[in-house]
Structure formats: structure tokens, C-alpha cells
N, CA, C and O atoms as a Tripos MOL2 file, in Angstrom:
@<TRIPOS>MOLECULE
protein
  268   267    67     0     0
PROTEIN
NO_CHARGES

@<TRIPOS>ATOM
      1 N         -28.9970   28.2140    4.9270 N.3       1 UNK1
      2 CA        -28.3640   26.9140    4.9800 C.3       1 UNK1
      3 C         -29.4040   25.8550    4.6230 C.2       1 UNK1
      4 O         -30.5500   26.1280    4.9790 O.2       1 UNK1
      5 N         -29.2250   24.7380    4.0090 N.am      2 UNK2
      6 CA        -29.6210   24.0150    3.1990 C.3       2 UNK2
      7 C         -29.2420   22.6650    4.1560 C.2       2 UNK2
      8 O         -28.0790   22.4800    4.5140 O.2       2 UNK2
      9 N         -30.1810   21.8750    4.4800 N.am      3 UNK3
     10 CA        -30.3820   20.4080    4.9290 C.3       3 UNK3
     11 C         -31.2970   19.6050    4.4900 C.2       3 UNK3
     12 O         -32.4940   19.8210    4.3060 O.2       3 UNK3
     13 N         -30.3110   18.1000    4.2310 N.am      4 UNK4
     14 CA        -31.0080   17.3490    3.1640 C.3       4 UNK4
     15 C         -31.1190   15.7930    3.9960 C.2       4 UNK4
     16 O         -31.0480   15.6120    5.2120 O.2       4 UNK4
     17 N         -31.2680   15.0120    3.1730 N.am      5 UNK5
     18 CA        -31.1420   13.6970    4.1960 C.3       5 UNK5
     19 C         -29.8330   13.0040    4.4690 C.2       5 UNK5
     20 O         -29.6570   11.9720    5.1170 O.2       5 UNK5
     21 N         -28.9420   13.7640    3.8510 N.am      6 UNK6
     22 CA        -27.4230   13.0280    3.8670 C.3       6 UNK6
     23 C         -26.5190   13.9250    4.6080 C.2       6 UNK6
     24 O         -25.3600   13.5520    4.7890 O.2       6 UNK6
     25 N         -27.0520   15.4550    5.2110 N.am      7 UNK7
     26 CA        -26.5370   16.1500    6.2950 C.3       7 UNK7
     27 C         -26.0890   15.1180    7.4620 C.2       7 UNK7
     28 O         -26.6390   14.1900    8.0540 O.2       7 UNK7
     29 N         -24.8690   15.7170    7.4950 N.am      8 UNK8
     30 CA        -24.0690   14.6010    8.5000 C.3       8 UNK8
     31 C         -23.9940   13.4810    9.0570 C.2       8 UNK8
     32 O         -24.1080   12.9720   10.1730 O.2       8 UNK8
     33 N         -23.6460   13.0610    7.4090 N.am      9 UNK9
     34 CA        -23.8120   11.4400    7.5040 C.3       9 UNK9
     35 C         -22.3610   10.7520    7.0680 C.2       9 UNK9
     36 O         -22.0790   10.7640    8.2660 O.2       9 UNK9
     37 N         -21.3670   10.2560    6.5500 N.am     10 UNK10
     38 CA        -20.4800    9.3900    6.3820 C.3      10 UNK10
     39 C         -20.7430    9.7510    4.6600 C.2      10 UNK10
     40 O         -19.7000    9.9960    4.0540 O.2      10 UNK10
     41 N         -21.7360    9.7920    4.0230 N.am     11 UNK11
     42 CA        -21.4600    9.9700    2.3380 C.3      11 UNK11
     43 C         -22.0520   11.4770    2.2080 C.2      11 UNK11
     44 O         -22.4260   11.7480    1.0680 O.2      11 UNK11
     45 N         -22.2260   12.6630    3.3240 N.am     12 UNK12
     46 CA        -22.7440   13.7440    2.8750 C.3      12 UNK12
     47 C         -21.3280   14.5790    1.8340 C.2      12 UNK12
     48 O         -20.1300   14.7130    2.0830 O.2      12 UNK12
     49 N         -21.9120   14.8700    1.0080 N.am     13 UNK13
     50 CA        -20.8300   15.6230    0.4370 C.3      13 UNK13
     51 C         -19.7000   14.8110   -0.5320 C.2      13 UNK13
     52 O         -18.7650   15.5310   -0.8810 O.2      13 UNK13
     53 N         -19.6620   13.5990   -0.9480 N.am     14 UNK14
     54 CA        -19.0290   12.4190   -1.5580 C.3      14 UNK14
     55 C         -19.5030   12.4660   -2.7620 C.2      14 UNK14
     56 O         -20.5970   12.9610   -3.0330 O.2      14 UNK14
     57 N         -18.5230   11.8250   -3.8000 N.am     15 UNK15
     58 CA        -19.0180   11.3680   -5.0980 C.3      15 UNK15
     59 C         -18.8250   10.2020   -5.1160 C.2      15 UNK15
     60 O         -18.4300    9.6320   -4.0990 O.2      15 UNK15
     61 N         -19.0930    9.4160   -6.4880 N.am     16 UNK16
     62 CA        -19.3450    8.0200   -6.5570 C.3      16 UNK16
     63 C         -20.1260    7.1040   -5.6270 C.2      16 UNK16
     64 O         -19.5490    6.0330   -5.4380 O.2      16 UNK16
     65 N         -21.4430    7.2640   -4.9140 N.am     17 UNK17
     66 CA        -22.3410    7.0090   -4.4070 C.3      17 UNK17
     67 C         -22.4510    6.0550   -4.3860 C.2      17 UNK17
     68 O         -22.1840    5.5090   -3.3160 O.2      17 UNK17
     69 N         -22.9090    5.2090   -5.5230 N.am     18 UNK18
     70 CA        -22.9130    3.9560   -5.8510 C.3      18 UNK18
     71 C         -21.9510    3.3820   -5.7440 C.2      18 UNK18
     72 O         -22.1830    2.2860   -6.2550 O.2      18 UNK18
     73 N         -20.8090    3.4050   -5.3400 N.am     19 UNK19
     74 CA        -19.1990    2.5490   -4.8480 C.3      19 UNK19
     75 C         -19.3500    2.3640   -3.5050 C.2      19 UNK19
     76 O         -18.8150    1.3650   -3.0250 O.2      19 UNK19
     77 N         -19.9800    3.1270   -2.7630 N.am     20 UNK20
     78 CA        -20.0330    2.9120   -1.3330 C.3      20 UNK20
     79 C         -20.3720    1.1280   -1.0660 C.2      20 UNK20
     80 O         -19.8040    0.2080   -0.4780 O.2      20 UNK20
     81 N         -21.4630    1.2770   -1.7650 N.am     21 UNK21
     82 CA        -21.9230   -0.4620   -0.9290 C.3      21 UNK21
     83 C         -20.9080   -1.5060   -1.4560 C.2      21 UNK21
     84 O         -20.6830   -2.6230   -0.9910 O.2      21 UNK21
     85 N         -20.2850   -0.8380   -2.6410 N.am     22 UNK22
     86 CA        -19.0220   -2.0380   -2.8000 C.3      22 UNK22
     87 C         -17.6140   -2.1040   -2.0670 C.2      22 UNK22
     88 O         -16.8600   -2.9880   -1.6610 O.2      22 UNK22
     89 N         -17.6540   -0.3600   -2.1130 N.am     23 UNK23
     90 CA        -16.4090   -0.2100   -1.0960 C.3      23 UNK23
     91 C         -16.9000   -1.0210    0.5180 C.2      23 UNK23
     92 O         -16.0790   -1.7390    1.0880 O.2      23 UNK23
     93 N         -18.0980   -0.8250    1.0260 N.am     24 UNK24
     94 CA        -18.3520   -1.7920    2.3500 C.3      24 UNK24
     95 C         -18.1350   -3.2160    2.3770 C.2      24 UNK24
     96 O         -17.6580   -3.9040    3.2800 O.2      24 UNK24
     97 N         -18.4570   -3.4640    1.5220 N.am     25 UNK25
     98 CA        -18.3010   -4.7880    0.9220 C.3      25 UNK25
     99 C         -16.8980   -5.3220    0.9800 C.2      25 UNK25
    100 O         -16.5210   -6.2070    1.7480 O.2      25 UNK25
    101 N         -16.2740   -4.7900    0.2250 N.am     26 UNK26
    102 CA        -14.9560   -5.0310   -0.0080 C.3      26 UNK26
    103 C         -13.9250   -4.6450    1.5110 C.2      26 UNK26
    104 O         -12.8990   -5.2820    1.7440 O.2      26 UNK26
    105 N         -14.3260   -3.7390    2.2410 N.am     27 UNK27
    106 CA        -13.9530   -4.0450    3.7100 C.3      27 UNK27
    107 C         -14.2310   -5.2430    4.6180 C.2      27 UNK27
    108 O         -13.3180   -5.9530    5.0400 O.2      27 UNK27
    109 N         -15.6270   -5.4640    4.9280 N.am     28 UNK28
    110 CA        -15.7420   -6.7020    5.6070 C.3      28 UNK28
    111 C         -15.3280   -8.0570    4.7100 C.2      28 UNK28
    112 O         -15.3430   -9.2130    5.1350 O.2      28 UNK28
    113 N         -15.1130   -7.8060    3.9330 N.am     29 UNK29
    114 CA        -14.3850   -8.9970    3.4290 C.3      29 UNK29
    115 C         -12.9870   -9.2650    3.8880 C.2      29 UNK29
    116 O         -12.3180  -10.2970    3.9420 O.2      29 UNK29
    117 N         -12.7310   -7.9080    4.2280 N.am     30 UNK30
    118 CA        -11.0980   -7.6600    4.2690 C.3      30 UNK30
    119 C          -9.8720   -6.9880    3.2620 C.2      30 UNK30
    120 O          -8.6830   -6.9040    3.5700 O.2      30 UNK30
    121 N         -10.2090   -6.7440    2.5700 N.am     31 UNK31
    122 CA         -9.6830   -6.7940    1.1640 C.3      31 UNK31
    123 C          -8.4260   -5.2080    1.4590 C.2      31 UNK31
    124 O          -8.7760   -4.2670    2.1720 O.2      31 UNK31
    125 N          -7.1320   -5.2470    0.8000 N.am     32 UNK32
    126 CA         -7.0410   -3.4170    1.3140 C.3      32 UNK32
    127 C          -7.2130   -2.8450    0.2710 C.2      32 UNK32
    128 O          -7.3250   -3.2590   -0.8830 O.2      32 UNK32
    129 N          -7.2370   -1.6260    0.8110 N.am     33 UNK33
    130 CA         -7.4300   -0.4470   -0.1040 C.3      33 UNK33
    131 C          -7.2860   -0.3820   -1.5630 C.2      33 UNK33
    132 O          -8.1650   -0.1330   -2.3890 O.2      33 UNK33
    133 N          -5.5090   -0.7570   -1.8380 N.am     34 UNK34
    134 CA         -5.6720   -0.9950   -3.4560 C.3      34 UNK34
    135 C          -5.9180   -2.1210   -3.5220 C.2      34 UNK34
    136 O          -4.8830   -2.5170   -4.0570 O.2      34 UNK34
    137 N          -6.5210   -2.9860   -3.3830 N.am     35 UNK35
    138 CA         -6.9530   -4.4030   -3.7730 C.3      35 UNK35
    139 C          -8.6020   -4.0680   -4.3170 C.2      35 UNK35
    140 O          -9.1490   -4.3200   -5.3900 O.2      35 UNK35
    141 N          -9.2550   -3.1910   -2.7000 N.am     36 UNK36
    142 CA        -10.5590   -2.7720   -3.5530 C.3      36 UNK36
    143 C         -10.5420   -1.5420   -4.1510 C.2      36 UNK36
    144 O         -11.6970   -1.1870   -4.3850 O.2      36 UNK36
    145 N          -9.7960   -0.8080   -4.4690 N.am     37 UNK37
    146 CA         -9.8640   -0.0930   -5.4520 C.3      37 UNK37
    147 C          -9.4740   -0.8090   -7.1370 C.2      37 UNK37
    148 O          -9.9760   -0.5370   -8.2280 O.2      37 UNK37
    149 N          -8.6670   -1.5430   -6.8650 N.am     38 UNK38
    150 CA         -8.8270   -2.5330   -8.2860 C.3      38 UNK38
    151 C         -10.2370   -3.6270   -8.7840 C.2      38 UNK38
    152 O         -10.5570   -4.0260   -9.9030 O.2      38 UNK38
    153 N         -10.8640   -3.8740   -7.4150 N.am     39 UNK39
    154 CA        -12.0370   -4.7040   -7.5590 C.3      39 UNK39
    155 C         -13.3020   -3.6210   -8.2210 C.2      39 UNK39
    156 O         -14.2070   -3.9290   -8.9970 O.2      39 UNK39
    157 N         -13.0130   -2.3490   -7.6450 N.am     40 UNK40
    158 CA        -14.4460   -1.5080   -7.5360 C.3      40 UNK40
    159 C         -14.1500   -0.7280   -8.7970 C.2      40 UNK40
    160 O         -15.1980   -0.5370   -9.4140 O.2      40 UNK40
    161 N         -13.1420   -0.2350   -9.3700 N.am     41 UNK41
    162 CA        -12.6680    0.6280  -10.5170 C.3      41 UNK41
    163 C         -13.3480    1.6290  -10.4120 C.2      41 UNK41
    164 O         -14.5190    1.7260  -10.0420 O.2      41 UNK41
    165 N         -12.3810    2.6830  -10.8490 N.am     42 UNK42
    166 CA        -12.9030    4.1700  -11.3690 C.3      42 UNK42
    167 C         -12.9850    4.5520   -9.9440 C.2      42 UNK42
    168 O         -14.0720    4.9990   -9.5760 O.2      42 UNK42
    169 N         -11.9160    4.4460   -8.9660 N.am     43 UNK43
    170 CA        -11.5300    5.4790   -7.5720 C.3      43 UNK43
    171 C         -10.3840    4.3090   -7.3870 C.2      43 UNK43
    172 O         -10.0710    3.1350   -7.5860 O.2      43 UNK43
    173 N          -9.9000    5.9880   -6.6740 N.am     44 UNK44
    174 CA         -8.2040    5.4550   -6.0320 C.3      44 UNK44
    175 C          -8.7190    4.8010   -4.8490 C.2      44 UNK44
    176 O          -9.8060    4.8950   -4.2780 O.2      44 UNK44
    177 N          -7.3680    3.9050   -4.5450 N.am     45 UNK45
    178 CA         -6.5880    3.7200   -3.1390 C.3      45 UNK45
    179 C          -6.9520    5.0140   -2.0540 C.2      45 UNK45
    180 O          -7.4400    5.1540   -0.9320 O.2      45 UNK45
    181 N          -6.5760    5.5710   -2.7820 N.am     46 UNK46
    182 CA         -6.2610    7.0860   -1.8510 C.3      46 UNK46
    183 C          -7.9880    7.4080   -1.2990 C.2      46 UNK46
    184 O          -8.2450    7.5650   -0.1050 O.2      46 UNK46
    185 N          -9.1470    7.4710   -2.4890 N.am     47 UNK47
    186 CA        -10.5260    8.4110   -2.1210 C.3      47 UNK47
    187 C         -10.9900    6.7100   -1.3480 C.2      47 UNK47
    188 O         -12.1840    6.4870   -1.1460 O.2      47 UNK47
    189 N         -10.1800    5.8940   -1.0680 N.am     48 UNK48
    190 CA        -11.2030    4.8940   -0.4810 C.3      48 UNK48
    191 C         -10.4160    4.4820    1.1680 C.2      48 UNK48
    192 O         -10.8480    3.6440    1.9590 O.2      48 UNK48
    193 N          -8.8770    5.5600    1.3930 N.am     49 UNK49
    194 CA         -8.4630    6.0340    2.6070 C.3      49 UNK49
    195 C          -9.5150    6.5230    3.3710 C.2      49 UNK49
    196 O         -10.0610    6.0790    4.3810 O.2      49 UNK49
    197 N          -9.7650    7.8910    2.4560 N.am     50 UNK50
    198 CA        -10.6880    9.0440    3.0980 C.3      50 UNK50
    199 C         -12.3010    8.3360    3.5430 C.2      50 UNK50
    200 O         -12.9490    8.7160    4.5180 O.2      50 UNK50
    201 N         -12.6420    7.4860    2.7960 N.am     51 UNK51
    202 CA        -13.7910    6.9120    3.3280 C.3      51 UNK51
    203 C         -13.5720    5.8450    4.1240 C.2      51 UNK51
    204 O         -14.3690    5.7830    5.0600 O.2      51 UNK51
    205 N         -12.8450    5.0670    4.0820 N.am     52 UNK52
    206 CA        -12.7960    4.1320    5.2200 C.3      52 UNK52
    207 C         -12.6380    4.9000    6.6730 C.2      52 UNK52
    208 O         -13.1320    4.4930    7.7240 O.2      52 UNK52
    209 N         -11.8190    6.1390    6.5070 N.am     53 UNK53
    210 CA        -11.9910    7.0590    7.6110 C.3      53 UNK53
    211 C         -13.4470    7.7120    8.5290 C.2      53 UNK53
    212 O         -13.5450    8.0540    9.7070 O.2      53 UNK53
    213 N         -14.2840    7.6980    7.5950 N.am     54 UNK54
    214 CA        -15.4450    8.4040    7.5760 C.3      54 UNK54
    215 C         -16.3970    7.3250    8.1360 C.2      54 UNK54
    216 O         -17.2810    7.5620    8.9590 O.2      54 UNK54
    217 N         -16.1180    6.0840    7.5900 N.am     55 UNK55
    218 CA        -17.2780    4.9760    8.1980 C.3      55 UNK55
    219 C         -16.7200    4.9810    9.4650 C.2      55 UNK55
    220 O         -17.5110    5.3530   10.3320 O.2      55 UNK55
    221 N         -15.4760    4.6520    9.8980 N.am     56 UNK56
    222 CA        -14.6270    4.3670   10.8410 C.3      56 UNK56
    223 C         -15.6440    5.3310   12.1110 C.2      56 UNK56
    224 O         -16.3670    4.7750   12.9380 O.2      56 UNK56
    225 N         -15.4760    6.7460   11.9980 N.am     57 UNK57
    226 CA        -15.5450    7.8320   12.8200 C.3      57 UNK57
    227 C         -17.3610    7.6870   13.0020 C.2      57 UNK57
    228 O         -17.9670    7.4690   14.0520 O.2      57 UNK57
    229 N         -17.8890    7.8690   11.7440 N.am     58 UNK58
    230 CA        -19.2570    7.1740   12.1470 C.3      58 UNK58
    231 C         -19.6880    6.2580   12.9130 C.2      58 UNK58
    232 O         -20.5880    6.5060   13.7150 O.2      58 UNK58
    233 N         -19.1450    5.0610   12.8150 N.am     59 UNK59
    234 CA        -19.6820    4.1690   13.6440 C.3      59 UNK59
    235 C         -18.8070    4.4560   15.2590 C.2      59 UNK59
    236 O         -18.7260    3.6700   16.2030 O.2      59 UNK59
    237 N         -18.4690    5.2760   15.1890 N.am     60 UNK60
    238 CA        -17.9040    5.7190   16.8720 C.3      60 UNK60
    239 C         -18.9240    6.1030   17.3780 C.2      60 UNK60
    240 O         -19.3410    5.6910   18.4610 O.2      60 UNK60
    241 N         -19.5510    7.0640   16.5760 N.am     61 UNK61
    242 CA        -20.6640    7.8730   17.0910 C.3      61 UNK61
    243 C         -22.0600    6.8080   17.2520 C.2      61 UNK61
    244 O         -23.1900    6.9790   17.7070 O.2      61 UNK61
    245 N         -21.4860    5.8710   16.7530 N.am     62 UNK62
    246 CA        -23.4240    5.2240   17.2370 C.3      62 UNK62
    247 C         -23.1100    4.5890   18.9370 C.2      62 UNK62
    248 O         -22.1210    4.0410   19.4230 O.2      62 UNK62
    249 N         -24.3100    4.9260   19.4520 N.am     63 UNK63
    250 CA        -24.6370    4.8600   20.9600 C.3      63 UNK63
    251 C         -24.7650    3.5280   21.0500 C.2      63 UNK63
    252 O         -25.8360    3.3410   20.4720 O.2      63 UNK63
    253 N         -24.2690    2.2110   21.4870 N.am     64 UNK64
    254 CA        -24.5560    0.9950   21.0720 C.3      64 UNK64
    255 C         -25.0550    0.5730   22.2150 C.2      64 UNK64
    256 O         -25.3980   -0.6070   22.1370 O.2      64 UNK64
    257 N         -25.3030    1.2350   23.6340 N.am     65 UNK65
    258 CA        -25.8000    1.2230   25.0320 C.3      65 UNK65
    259 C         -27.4280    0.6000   24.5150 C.2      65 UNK65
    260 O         -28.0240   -0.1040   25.3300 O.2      65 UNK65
    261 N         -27.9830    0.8450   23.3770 N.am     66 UNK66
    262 CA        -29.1330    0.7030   23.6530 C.3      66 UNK66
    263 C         -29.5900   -0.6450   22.5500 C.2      66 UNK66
    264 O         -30.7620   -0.8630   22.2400 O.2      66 UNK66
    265 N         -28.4370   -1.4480   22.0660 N.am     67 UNK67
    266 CA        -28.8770   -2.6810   21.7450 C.3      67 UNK67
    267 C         -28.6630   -3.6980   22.5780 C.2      67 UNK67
    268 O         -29.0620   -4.8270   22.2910 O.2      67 UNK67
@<TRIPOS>BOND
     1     1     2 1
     2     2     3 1
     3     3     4 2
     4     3     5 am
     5     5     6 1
     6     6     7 1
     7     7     8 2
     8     7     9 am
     9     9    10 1
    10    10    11 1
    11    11    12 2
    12    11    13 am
    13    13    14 1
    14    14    15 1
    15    15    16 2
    16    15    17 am
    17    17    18 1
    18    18    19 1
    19    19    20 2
    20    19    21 am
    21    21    22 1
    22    22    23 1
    23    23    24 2
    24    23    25 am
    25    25    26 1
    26    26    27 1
    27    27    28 2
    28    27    29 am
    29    29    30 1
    30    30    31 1
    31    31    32 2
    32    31    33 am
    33    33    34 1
    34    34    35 1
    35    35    36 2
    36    35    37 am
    37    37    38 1
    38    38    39 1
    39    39    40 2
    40    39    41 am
    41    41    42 1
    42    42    43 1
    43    43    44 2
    44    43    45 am
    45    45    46 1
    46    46    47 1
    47    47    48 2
    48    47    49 am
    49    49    50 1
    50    50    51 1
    51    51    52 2
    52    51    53 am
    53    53    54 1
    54    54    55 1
    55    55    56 2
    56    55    57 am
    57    57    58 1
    58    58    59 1
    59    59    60 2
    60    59    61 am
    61    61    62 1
    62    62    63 1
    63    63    64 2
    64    63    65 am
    65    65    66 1
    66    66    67 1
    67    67    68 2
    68    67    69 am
    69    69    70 1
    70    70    71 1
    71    71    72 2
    72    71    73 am
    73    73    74 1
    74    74    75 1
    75    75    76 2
    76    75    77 am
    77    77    78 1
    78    78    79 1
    79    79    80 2
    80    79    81 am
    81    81    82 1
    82    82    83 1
    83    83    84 2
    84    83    85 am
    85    85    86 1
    86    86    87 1
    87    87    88 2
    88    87    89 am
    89    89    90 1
    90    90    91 1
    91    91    92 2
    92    91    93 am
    93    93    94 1
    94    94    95 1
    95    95    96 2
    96    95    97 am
    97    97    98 1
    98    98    99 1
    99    99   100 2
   100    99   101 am
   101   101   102 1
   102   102   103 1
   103   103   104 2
   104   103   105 am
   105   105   106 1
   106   106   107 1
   107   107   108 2
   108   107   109 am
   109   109   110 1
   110   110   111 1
   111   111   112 2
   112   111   113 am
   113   113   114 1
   114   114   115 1
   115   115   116 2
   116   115   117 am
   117   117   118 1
   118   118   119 1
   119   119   120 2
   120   119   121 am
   121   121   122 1
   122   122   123 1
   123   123   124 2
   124   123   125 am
   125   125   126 1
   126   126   127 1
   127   127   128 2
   128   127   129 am
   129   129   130 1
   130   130   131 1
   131   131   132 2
   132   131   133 am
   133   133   134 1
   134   134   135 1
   135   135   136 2
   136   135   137 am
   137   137   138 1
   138   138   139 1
   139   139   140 2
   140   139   141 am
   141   141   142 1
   142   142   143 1
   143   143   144 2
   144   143   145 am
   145   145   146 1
   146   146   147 1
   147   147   148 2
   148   147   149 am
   149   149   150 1
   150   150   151 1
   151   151   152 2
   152   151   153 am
   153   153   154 1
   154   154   155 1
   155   155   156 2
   156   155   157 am
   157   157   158 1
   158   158   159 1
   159   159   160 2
   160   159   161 am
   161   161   162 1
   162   162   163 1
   163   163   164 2
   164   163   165 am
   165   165   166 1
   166   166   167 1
   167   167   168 2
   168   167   169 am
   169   169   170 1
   170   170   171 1
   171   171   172 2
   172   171   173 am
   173   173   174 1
   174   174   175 1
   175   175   176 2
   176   175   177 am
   177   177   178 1
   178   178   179 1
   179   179   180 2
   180   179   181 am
   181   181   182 1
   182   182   183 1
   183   183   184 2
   184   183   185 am
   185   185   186 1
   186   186   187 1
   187   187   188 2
   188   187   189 am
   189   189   190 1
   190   190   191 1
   191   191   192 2
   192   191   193 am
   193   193   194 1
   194   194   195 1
   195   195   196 2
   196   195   197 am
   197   197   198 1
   198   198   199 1
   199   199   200 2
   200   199   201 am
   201   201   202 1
   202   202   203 1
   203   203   204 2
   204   203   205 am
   205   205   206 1
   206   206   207 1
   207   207   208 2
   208   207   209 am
   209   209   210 1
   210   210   211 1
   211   211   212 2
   212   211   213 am
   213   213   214 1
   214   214   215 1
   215   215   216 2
   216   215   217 am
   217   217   218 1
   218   218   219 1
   219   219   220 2
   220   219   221 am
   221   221   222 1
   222   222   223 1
   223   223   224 2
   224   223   225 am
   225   225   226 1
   226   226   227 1
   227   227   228 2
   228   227   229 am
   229   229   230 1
   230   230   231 1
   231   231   232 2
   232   231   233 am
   233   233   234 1
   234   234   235 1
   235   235   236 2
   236   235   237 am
   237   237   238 1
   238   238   239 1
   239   239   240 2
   240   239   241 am
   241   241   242 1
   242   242   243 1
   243   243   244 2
   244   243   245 am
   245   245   246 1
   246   246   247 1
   247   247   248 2
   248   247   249 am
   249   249   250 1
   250   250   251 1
   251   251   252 2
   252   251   253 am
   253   253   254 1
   254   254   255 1
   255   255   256 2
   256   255   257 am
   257   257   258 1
   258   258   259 1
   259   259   260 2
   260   259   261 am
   261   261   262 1
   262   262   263 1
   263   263   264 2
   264   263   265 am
   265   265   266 1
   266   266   267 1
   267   267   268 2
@<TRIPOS>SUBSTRUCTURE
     1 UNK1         2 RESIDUE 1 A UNK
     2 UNK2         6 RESIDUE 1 A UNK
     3 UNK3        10 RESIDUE 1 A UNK
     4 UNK4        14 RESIDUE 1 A UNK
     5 UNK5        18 RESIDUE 1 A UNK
     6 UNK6        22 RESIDUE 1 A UNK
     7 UNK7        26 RESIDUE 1 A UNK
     8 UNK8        30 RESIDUE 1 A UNK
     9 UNK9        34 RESIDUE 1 A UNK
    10 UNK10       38 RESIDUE 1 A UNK
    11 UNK11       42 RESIDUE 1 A UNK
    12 UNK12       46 RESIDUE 1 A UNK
    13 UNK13       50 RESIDUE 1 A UNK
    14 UNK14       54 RESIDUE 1 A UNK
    15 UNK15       58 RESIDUE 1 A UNK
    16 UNK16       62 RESIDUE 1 A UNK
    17 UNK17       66 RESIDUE 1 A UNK
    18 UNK18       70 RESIDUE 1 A UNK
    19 UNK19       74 RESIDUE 1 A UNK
    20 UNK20       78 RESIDUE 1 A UNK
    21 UNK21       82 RESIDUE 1 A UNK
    22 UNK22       86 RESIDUE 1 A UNK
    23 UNK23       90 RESIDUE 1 A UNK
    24 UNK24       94 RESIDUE 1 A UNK
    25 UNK25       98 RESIDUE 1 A UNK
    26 UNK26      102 RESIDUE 1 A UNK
    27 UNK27      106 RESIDUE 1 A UNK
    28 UNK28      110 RESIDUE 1 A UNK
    29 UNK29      114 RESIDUE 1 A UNK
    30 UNK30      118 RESIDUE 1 A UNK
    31 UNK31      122 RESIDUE 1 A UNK
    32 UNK32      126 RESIDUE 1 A UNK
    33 UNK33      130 RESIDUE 1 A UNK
    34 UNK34      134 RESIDUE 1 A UNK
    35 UNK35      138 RESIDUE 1 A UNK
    36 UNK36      142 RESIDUE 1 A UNK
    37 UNK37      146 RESIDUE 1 A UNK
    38 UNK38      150 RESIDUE 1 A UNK
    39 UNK39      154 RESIDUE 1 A UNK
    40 UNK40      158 RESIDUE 1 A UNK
    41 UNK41      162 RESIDUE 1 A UNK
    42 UNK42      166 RESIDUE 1 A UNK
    43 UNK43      170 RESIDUE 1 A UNK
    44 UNK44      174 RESIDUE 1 A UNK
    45 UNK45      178 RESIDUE 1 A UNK
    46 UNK46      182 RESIDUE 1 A UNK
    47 UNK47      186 RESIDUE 1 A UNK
    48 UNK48      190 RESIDUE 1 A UNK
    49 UNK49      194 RESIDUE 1 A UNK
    50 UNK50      198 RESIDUE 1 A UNK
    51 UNK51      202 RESIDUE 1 A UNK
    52 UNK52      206 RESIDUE 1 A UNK
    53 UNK53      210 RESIDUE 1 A UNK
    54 UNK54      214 RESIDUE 1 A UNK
    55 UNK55      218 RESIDUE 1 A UNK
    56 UNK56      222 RESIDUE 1 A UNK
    57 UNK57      226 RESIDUE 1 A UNK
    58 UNK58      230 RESIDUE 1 A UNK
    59 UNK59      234 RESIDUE 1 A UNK
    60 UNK60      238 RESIDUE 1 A UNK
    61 UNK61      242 RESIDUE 1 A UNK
    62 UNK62      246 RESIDUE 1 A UNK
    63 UNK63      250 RESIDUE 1 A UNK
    64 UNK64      254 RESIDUE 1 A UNK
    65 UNK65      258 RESIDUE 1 A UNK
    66 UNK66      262 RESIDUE 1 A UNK
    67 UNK67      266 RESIDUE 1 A UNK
């Protein structure tokens, strides 16, 4: 088994890498799904479901007791 620096992280295993910081972007702004999928081009509505899911569940997991 093979571990890298993106082992269980929110983009391990993802394509379009470089959309992430726009897809974040385009959340705290507010924007939905197909709105930033029309802003960010070249990914659906749909692959920016599955990641808004993934940040979502991530940031559950951060321990925030210690800020």
C-alpha cells in the first residue's frame, strides 16, 4: 500500500485539482452548484455535488476544541 501526502484528505483520489480553489471560492461566495459549475467550466453540477460533500465531511472532522 502506497501513501502520499493527499492520503485522506478531501482531494485524495480527485481530478481537476486546480478547480478546487475555485470551486472553494465559488462556495463562500455562495454561488450554487450550477452557477459554479458555469463560472469554473470543464466540470458538472453533479462532480461539484460530490465535492462539496467531501469538504463538508472534512471539516467535521477538524477538532476545533483547540482554537
Amino acid at each position: 500500500m502506497t501513501f502520499i501526502d493527499l492520503t485522506n484528505t478531501a482531494i485524495h483520489r480527485t481530478r481537476y485539482l486546480n478547480k478546487w480553489t475555485k470551486f472553494i471560492e465559488r462556495m463562500i461566495e455562495g454561488y450554487s452548484l450550477r452557477k459554479s459549475a458555469n463560472l469554473i467550466g470543464g466540470i458538472t453540477h453533479v462532480t461539484l455535488f460530490y465535492r462539496r460533500h467531501k469538504i463538508l465531511s472534512s471539516l467535521k472532522q477538524i477538532d476545533i476544541s483547540n482554537f
